[in-house]
N, C-alpha and C positions, 0 to 999 in steps of 0.2 A: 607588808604581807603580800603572798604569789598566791591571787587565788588559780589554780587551774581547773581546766576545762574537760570533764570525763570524753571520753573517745567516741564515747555514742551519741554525744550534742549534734543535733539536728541541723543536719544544711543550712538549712532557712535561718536558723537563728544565730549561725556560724554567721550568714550575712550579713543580718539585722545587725551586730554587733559590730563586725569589722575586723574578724577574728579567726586568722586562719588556721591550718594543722597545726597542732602541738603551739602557738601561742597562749600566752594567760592573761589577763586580764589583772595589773599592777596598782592598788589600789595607794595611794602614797597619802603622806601626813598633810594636815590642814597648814595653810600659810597664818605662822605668829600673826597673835593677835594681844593688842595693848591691854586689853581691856581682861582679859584671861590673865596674860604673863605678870607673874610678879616680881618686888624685888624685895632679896629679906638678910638681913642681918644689920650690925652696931651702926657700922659707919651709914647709916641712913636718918640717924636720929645723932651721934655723938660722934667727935675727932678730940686731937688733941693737936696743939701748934706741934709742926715740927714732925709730926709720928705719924706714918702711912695709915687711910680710915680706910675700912672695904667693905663689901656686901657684893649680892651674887644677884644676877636677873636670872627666873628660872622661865624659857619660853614656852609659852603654850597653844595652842592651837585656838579657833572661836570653839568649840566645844570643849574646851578645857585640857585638854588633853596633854601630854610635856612632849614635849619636842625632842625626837634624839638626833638634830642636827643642828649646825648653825648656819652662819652667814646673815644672820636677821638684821635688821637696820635700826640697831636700839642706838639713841643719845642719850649720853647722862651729863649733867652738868651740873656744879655747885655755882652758887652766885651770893654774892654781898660785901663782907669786909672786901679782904682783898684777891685781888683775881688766884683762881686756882685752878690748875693741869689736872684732866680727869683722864684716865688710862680702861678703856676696856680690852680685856682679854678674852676672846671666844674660844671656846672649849671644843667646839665642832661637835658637842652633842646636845644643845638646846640650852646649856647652862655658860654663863660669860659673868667673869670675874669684873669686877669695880673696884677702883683705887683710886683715892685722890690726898693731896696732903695742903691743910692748912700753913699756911706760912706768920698767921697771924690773929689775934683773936677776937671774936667776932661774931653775927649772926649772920649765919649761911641756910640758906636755899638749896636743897636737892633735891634734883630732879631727874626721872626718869621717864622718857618717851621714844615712842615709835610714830613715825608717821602722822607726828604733832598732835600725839594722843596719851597721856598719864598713862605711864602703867602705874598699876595696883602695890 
């Protein structure tokens, strides 16, 4: 969001702020936050050997807020029987696809975190 600044803003507070002719004042999204972002669908609870499991992190800001960018620094990891490749896809709008594939059958751990912190 561009807030701008009416043309008859006061010197003085043109300075206070740091704010010269015709500049706006850019107010940008919160940095993701664990505790906020969730992560939702099948492959968070059920896979099957052999067949691609997915679900989606949707990021969110500390005020809750969705994120419409990416680059965020989620891990996701399954862990237990046997080792398994987890693939994240960043959407570049807040949202980042999960994929991983059991190779065998077993109880698995998944896991979602930022900054060594659960997401929800």
């Amino acid at each position: 969001m561009l807030v701008h600044m009416s043309s008859d803003f006061e010197e003085r507070e043109r300075g206070l702020l740091g704010l010269g002719e015709g500049r706006g004042l850019l107010l940008g999204e919160g940095a993701a936050s664990a505790a906020q972002s969730t992560a939702v669908g099948v492959g968070l609870w059920h896979a099957r050997v052999g067949t691609p499991a997915q679900y989606v992190i949707l990021a969110k800001d500390g005020s809750g807020k969705r994120r419409t960018t990416g680059g965020d620094d989620f891990v996701a990891s399954v862990s237990g029987g046997a080792r398994v490749e987890v693939m994240i896809l960043d959407h570049g709008d807040g949202s980042y696809s999960v994929a991983y594939t059991c190779e065998a059958a077993g109880r698995y751990r998944v896991s979602v975190r930022m900054g060594g912190d659960h997401v929800r």
